[in-house]
ChimeraX commands (.cxc) that place a marker at each C-alpha (Angstrom):
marker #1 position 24.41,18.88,-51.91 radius 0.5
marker #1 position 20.87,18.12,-50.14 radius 0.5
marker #1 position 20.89,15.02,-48.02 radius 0.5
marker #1 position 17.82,13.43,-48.98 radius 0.5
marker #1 position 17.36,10.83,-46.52 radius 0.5
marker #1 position 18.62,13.53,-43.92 radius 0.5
marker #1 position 15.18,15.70,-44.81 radius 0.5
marker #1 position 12.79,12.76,-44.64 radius 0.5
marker #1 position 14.39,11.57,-41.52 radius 0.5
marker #1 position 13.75,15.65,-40.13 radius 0.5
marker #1 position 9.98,15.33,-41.63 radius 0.5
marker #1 position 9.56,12.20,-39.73 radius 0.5
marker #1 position 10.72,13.23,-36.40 radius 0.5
marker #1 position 8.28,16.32,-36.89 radius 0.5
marker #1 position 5.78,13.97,-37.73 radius 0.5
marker #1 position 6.38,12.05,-34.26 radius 0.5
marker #1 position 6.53,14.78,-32.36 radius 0.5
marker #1 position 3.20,16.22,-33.49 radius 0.5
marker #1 position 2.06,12.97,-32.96 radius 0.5
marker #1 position 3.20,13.00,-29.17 radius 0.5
marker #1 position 1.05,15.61,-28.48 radius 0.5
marker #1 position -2.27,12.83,-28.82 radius 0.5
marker #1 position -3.97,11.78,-26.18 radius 0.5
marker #1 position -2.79,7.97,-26.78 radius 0.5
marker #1 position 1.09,9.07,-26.67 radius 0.5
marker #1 position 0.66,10.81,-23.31 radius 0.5
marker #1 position 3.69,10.84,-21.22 radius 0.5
marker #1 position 3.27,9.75,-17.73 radius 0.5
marker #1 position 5.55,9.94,-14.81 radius 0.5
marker #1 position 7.45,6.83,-14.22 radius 0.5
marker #1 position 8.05,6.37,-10.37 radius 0.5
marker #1 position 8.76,2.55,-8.94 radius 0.5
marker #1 position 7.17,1.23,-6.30 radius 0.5
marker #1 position 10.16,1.73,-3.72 radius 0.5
marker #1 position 10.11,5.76,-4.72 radius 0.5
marker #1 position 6.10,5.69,-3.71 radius 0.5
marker #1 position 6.53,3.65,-0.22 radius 0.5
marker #1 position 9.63,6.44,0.50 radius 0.5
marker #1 position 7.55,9.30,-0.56 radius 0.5
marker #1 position 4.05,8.10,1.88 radius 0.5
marker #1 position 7.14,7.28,4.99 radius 0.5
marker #1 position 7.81,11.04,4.52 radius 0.5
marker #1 position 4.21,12.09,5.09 radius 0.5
marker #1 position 3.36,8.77,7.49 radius 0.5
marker #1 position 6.95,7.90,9.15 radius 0.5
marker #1 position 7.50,4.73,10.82 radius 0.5
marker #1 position 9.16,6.37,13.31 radius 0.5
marker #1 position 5.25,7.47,14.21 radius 0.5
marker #1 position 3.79,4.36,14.41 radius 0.5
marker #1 position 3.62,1.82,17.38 radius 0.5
marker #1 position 6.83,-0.34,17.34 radius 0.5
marker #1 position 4.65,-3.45,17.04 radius 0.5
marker #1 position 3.05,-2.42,13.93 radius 0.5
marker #1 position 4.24,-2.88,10.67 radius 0.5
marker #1 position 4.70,0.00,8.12 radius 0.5
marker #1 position 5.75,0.49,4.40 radius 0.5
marker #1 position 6.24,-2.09,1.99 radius 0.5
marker #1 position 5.45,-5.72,3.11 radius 0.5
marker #1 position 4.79,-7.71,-0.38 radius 0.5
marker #1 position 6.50,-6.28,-3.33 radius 0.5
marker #1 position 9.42,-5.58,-6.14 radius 0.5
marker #1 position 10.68,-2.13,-5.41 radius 0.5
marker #1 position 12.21,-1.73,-8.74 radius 0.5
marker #1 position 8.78,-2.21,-10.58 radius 0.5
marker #1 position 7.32,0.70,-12.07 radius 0.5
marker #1 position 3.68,1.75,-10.50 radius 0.5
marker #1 position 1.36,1.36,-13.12 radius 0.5
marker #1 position -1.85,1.85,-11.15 radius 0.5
marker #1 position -2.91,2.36,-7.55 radius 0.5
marker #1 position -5.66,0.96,-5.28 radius 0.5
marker #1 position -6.69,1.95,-1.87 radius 0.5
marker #1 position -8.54,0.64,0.46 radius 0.5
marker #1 position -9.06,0.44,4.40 radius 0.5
marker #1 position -8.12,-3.62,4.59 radius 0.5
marker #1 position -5.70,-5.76,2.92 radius 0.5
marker #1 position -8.26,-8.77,1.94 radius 0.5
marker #1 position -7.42,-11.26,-0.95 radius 0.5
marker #1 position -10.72,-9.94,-2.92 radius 0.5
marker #1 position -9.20,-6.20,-2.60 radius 0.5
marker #1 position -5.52,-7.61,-4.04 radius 0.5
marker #1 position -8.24,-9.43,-6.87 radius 0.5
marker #1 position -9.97,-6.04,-7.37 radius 0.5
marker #1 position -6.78,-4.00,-7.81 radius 0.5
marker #1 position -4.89,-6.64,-10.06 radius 0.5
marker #1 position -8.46,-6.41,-12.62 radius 0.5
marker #1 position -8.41,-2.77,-12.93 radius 0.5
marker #1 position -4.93,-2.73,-14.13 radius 0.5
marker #1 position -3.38,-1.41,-10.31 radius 0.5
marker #1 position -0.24,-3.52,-9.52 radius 0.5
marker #1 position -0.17,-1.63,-5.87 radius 0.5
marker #1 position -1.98,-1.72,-2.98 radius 0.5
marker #1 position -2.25,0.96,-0.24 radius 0.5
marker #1 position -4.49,0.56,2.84 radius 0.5
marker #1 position -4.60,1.36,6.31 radius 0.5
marker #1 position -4.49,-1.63,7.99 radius 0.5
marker #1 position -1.24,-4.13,7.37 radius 0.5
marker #1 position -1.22,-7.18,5.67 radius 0.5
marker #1 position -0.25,-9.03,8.80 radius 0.5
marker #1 position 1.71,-8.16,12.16 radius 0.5
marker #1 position 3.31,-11.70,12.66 radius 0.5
marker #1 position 4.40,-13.55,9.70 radius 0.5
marker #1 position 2.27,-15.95,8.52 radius 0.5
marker #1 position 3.39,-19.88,8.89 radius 0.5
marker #1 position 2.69,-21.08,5.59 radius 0.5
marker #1 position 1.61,-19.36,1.79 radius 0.5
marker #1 position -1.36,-20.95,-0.37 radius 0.5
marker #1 position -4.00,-20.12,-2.03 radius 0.5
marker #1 position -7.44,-19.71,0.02 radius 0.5
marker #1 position -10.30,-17.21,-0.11 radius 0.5
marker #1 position -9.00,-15.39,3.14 radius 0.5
marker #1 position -6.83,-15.78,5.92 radius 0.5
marker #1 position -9.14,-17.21,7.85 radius 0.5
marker #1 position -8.61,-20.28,5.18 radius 0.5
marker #1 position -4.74,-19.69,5.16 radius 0.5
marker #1 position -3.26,-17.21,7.13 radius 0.5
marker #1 position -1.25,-16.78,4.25 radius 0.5
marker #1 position -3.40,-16.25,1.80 radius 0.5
marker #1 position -3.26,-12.66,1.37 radius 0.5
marker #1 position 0.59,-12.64,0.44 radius 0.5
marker #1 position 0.14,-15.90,-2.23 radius 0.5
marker #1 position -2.71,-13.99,-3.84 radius 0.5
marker #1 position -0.38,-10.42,-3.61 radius 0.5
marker #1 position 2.56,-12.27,-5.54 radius 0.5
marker #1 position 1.23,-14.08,-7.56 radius 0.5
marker #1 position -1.46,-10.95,-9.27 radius 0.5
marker #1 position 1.91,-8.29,-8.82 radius 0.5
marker #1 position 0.51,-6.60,-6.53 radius 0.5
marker #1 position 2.75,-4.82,-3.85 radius 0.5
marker #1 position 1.03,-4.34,-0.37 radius 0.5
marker #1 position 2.03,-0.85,0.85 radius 0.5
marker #1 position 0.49,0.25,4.70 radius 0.5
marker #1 position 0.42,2.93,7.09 radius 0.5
marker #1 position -1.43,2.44,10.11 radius 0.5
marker #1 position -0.83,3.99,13.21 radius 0.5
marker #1 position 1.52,6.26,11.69 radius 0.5
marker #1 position -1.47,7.64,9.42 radius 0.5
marker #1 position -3.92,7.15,12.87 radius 0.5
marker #1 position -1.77,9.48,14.35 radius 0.5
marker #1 position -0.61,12.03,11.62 radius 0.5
marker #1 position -2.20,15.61,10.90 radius 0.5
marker #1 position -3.96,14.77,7.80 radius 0.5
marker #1 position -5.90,12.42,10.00 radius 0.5
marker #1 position -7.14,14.84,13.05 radius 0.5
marker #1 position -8.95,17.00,10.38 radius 0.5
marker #1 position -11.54,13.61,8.96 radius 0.5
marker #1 position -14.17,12.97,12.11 radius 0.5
marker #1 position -14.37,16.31,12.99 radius 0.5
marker #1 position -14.96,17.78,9.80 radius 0.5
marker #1 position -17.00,15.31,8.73 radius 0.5
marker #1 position -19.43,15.90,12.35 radius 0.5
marker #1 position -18.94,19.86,12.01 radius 0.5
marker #1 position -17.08,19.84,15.22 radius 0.5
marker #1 position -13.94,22.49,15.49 radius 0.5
marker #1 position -10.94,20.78,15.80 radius 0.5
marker #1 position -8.41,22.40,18.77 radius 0.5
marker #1 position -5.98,20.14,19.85 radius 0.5
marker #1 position -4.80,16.33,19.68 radius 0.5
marker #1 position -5.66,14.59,23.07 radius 0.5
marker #1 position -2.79,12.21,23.37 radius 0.5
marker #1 position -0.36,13.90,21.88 radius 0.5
marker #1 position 3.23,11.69,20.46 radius 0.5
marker #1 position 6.41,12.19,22.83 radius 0.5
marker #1 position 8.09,13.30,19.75 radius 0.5
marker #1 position 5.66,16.07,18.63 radius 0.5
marker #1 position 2.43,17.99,20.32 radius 0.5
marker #1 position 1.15,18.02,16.94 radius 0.5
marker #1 position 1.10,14.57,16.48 radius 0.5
marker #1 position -1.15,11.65,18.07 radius 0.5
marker #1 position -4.74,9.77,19.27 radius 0.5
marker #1 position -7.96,11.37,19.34 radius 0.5
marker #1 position -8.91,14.93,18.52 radius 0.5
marker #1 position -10.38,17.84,21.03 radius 0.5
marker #1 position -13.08,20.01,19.62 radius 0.5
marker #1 position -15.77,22.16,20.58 radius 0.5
marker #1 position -18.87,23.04,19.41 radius 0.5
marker #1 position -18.62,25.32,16.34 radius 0.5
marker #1 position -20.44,29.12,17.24 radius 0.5
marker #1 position -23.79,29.31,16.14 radius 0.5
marker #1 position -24.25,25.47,15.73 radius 0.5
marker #1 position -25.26,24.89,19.63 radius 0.5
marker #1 position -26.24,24.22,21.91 radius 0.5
marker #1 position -25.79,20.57,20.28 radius 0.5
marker #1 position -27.41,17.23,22.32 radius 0.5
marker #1 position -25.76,14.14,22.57 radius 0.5
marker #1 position -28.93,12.83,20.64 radius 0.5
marker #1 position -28.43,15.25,17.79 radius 0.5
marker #1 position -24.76,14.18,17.60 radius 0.5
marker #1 position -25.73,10.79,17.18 radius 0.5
marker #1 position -28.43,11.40,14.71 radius 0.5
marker #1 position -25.78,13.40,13.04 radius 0.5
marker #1 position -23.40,10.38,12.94 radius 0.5
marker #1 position -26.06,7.89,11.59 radius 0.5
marker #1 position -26.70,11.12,8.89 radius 0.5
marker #1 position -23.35,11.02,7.94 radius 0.5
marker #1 position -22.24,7.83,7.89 radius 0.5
marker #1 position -25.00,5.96,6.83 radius 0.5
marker #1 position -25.04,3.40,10.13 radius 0.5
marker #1 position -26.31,3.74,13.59 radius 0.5
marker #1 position -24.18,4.20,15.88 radius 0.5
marker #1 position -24.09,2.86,20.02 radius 0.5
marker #1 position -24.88,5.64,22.15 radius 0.5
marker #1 position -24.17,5.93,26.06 radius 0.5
marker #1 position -25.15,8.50,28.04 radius 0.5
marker #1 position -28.40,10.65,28.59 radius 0.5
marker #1 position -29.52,11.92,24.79 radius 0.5
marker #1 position -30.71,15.21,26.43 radius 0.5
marker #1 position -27.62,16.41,27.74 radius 0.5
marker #1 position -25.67,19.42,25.66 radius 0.5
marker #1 position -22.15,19.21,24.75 radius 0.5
marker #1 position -19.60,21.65,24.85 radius 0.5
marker #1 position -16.34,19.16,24.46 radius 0.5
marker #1 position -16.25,16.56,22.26 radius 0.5
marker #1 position -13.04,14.08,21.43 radius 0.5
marker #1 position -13.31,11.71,18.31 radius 0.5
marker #1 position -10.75,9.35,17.65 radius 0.5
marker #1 position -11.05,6.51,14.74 radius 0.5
marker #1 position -10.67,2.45,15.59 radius 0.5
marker #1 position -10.15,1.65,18.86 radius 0.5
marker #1 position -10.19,4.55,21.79 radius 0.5
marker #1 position -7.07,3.22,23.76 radius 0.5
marker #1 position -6.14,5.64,25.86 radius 0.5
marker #1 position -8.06,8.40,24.42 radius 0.5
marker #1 position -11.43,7.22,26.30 radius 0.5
marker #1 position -9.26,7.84,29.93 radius 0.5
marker #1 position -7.50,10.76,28.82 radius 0.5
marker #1 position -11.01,12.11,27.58 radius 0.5
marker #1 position -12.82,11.47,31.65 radius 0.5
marker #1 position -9.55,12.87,33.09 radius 0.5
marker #1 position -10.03,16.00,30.97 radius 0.5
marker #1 position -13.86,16.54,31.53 radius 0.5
marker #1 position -14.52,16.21,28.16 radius 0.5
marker #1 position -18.47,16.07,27.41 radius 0.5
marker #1 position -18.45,13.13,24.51 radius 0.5
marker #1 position -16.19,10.54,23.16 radius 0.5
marker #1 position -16.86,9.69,19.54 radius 0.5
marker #1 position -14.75,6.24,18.75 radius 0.5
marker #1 position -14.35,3.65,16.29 radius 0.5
marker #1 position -14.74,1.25,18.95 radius 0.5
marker #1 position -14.34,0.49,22.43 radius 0.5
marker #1 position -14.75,-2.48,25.06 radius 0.5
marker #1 position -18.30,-3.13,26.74 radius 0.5
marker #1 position -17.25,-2.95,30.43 radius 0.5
marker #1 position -14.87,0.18,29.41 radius 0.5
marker #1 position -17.56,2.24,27.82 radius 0.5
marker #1 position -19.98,0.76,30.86 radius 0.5
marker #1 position -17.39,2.18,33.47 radius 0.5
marker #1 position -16.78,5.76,31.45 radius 0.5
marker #1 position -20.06,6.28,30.82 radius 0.5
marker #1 position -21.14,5.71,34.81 radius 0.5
marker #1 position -18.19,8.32,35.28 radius 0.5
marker #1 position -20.13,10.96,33.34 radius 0.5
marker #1 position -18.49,10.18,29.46 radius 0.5
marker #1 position -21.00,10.59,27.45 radius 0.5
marker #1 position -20.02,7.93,24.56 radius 0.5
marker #1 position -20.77,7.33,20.75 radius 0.5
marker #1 position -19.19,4.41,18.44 radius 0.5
marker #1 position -19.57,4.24,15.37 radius 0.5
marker #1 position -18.13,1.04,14.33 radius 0.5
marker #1 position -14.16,0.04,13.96 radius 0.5
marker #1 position -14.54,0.56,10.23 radius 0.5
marker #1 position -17.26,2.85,10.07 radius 0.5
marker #1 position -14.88,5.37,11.50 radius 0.5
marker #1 position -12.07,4.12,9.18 radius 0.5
marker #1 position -13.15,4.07,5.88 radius 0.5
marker #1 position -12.91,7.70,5.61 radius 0.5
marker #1 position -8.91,7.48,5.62 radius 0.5
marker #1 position -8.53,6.00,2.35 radius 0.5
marker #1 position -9.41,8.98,0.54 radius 0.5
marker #1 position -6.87,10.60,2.86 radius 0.5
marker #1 position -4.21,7.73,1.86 radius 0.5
marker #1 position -5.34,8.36,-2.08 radius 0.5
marker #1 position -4.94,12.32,-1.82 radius 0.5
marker #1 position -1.23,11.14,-0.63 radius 0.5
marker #1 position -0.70,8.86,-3.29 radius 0.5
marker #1 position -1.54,11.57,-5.34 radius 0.5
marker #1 position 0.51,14.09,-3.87 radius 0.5
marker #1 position 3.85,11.89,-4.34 radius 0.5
marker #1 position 3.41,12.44,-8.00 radius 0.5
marker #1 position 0.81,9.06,-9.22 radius 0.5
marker #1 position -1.46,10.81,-11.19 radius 0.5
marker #1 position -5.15,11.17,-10.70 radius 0.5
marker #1 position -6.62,8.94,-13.06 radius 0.5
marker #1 position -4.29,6.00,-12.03 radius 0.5
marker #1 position -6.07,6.17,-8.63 radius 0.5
marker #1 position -8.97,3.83,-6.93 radius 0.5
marker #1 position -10.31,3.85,-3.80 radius 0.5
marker #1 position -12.02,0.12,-3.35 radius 0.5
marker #1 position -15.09,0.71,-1.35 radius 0.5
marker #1 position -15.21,-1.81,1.59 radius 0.5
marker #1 position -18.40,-0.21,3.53 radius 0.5
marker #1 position -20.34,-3.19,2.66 radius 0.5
marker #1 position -18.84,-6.01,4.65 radius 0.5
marker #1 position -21.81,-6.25,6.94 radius 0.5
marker #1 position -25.01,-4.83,7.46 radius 0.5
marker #1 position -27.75,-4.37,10.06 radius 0.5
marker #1 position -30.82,-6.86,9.51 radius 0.5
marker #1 position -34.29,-5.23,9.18 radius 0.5
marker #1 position -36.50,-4.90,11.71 radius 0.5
marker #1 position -39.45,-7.15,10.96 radius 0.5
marker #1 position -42.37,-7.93,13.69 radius 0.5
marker #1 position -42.76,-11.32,14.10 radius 0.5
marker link #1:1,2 radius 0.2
marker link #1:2,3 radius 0.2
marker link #1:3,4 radius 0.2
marker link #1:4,5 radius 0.2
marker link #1:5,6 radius 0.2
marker link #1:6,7 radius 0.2
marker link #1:7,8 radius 0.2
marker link #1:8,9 radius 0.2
marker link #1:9,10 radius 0.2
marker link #1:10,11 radius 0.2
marker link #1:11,12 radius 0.2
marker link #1:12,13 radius 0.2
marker link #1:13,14 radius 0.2
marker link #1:14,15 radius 0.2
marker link #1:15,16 radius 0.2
marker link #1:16,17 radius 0.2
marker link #1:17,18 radius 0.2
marker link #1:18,19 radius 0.2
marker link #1:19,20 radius 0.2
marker link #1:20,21 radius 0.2
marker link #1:21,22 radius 0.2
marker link #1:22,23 radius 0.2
marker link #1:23,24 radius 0.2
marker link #1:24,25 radius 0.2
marker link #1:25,26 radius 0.2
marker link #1:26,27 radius 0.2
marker link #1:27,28 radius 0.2
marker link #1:28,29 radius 0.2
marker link #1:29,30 radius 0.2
marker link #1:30,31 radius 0.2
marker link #1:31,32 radius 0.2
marker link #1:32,33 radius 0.2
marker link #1:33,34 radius 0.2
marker link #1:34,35 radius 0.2
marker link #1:35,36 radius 0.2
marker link #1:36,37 radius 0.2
marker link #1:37,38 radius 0.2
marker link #1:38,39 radius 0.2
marker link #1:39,40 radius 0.2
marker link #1:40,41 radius 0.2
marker link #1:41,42 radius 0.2
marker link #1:42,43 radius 0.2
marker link #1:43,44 radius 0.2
marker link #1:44,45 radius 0.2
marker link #1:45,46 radius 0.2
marker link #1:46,47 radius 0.2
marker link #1:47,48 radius 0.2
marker link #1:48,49 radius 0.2
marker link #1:49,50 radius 0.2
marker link #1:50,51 radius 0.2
marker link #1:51,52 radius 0.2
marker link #1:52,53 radius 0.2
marker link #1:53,54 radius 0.2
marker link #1:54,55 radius 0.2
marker link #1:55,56 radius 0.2
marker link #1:56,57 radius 0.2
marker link #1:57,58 radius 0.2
marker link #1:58,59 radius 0.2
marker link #1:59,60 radius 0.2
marker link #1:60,61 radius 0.2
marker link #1:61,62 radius 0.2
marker link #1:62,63 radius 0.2
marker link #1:63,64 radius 0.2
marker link #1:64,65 radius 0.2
marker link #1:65,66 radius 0.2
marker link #1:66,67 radius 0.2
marker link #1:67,68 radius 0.2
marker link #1:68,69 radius 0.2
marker link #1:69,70 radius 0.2
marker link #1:70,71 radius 0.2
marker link #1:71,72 radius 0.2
marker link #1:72,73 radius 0.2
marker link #1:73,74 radius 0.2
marker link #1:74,75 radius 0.2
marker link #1:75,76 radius 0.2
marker link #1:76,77 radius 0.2
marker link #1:77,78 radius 0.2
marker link #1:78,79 radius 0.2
marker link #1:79,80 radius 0.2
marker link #1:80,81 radius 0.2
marker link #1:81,82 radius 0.2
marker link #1:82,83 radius 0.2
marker link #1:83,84 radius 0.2
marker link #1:84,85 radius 0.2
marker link #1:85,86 radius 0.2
marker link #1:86,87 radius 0.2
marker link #1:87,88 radius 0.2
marker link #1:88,89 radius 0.2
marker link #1:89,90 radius 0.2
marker link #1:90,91 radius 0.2
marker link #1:91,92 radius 0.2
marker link #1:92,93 radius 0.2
marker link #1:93,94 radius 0.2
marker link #1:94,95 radius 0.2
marker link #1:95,96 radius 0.2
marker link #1:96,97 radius 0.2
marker link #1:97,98 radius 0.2
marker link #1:98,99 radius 0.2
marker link #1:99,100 radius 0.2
marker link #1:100,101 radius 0.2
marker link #1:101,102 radius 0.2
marker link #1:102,103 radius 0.2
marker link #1:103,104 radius 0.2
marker link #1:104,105 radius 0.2
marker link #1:105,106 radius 0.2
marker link #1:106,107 radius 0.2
marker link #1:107,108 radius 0.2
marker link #1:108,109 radius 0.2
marker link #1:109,110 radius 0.2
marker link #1:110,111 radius 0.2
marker link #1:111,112 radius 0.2
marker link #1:112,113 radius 0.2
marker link #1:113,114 radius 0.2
marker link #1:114,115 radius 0.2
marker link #1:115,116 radius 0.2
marker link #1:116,117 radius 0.2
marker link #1:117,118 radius 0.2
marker link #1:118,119 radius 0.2
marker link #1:119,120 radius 0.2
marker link #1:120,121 radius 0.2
marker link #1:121,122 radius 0.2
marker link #1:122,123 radius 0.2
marker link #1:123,124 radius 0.2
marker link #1:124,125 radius 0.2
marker link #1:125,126 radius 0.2
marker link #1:126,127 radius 0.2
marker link #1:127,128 radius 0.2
marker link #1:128,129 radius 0.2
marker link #1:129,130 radius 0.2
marker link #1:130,131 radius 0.2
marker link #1:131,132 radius 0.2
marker link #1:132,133 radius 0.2
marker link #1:133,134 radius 0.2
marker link #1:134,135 radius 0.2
marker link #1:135,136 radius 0.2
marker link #1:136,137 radius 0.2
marker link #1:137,138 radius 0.2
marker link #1:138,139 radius 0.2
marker link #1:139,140 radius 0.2
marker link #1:140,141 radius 0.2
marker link #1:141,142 radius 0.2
marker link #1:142,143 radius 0.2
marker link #1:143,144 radius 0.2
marker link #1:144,145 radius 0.2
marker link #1:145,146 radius 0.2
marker link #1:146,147 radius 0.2
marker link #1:147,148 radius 0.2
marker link #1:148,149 radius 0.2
marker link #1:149,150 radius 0.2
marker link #1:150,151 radius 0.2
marker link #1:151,152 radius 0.2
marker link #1:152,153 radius 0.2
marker link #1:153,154 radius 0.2
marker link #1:154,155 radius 0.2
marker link #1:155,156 radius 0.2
marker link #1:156,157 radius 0.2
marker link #1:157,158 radius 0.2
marker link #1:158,159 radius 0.2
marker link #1:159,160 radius 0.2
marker link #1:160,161 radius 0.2
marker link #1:161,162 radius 0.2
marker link #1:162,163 radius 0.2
marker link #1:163,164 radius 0.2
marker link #1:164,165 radius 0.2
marker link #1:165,166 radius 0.2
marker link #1:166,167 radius 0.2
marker link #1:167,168 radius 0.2
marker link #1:168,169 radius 0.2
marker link #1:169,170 radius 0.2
marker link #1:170,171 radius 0.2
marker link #1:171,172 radius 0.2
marker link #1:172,173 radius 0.2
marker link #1:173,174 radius 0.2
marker link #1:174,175 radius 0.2
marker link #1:175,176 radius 0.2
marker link #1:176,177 radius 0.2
marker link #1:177,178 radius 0.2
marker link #1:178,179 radius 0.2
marker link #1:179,180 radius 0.2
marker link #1:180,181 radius 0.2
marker link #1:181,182 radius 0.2
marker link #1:182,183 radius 0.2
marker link #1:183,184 radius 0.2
marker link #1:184,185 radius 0.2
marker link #1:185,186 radius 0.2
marker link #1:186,187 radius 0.2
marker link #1:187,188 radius 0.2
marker link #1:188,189 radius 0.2
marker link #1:189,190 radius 0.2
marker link #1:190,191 radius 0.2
marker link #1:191,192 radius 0.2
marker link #1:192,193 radius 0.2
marker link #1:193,194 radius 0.2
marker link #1:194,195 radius 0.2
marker link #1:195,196 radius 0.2
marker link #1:196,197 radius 0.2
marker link #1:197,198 radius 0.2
marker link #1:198,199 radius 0.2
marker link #1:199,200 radius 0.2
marker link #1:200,201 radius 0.2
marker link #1:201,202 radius 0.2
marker link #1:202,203 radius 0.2
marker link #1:203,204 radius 0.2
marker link #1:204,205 radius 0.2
marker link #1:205,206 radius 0.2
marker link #1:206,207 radius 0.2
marker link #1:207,208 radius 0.2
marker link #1:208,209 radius 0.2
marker link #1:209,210 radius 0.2
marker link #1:210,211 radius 0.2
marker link #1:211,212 radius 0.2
marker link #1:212,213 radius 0.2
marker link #1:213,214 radius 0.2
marker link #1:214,215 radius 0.2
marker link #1:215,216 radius 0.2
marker link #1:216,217 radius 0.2
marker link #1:217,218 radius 0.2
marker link #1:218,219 radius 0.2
marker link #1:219,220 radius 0.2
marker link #1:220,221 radius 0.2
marker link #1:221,222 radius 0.2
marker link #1:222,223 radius 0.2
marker link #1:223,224 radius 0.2
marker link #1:224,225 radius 0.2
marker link #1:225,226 radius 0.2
marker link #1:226,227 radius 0.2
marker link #1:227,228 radius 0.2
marker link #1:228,229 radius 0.2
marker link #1:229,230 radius 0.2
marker link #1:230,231 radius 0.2
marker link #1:231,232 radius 0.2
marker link #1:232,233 radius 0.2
marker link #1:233,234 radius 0.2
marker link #1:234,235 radius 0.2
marker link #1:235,236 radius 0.2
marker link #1:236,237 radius 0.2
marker link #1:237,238 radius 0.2
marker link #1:238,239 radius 0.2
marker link #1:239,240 radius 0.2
marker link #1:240,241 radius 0.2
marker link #1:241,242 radius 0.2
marker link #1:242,243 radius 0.2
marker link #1:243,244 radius 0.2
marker link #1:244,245 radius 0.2
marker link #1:245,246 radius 0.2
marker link #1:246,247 radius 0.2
marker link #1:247,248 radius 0.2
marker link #1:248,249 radius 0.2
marker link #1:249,250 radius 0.2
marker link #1:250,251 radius 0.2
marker link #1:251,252 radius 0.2
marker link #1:252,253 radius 0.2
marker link #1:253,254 radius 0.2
marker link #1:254,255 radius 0.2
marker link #1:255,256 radius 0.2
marker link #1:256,257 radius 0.2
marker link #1:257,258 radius 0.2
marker link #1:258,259 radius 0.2
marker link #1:259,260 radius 0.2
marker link #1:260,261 radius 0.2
marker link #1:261,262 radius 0.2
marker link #1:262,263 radius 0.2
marker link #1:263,264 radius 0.2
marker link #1:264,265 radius 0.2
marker link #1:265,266 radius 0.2
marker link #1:266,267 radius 0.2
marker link #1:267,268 radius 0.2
marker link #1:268,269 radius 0.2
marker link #1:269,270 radius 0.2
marker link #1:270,271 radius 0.2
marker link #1:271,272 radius 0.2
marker link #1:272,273 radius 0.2
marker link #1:273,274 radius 0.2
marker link #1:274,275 radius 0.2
marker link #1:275,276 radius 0.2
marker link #1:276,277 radius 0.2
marker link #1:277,278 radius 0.2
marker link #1:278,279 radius 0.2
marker link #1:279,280 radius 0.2
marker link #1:280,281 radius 0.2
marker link #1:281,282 radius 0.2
marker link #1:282,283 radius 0.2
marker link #1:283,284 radius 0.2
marker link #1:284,285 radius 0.2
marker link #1:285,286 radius 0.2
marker link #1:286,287 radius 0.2
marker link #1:287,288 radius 0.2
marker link #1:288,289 radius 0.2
marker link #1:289,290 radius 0.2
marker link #1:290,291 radius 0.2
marker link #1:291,292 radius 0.2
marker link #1:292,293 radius 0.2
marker link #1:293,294 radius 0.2
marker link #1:294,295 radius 0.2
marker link #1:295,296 radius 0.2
marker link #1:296,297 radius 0.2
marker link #1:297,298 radius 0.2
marker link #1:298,299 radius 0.2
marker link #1:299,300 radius 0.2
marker link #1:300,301 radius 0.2
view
């Protein structure tokens, strides 16, 4: 006896799974929030960032599944808009959301408004805030942006972590062969090339270089560990007036580049990680941010 309803049941299933093989029926991997934050703490630990720093997870429903991702250097109410419109219900970025809690939660345009504003806006668009800061500044997908990006050959890490050589501030390079001697003027004009900004300069332009350390954001200790170590030039994020002043009288030759000028180039580092924890391609933004000031023409008046 032929069950009837058992062959068009068979015929249907076939159907479906034909079906599933359509671009609108694609299957994609289901990972929640609190599987992504575990996988980035494997390639940025906590245990690698400063203990005053904050790192992971700071708004957000672990057990949610990730249905989009947006990066981005700062945690700003206008990025957590951004990523809630294109359909991204986390947010990764470099910097934290805060480092002390904030007092009170409303709505405002920034924290500067309401120092809470950043988590209001997070909950209520679903958006978790994920960050890695110092444990990214530090890690050794970092050491390989600034001096790739400058053509500089990367040796060593200048301030290397108690826990691991491998690990820390600033990177030492040299001078690749065959691309010197190189000035301190045409490193600078090779900074303003590359990122689109000009950068401060101290020293004498004419002099050649042979050592170079770059470090992004601020040079902490790198800028004294760099004199100690006669290196040539210190390329920075940022660093204080009187500092650079003092350094630069000491025979550090200096370029900064701007806190987030330096920066900005670790989202795409942050997104490749995202990536690499299994969110797929496609599901990915990186929010550009490199147009939160700008330098005002130069008129003659």
């Amino acid at each position: 006896m032929i069950d009837m309803a058992g062959s068009k049941k068979d015929k249907v299933q076939r159907g479906l799974a034909q079906r599933a093989s359509g671009p609108l029926s694609k299957q994609l991997p289901t990972m929640t929030v609190g599987a992504l934050e575990r996988a980035l703490l494997k390639e940025f630990p906590a245990a690698d960032a400063e203990a005053w720093d904050r790192t992971g997870m700071t708004v957000g429903d672990p057990a949610r599944l990730v249905e989009g991702v947006a990066v981005a250097l700062d945690p700003t109410v206008d990025a957590v808009e951004e990523a809630a419109s294109m359909g991204a219900n986390v947010l990764v970025t470099h910097h934290p959301a805060f480092l002390q809690p904030p007092d009170s939660f409303s709505p405002a345009s920034s924290v500067a408004a309401n120092p809470g504003a950043l988590v209001w806006a997070a909950v209520a668009r679903g958006v978790a805030l994920l960050s890695y800061h110092t444990a990214l500044d530090v890690s050794a997908q970092a050491q390989r942006v600034l001096p790739g990006m400058l053509n500089l050959q990367f040796r060593s890490v200048e301030v290397p972590l108690a826990s691991s050589k491998r690990k820390g501030y600033g990177q030492r390079c040299t001078v690749k062969a065959g691309d010197g001697p190189l000035t301190l003027g045409q490193l600078a004009a090779r900074c303003t090339s590359v990122f689109g900004r000009q950068p401060r300069v101290w020293g004498d332009f004419s002099r050649e270089l042979e050592r170079v350390v770059t470090t992004t954001g601020s040079a902490g200790d790198v800028a004294a560990t760099a004199l100690r170590d006669q290196v040539d030039c210190l390329v920075c994020g940022e660093i204080k007036y009187h500092e650079a002043l003092a350094l630069s009288q000491a025979g550090l030759t200096i370029v900064e580049l701007g806190h987030d000028t330096s920066e900005l180039p670790l989202a795409a580092v942050l997104a490749a990680a995202v990536e690499g924890a299994g969110v797929p391609g496609e599901l990915i933004t990186i929010i550009d941010q490199g147009d939160n000031w700008s330098y005002p023409e130069t008129t003659r008046v």
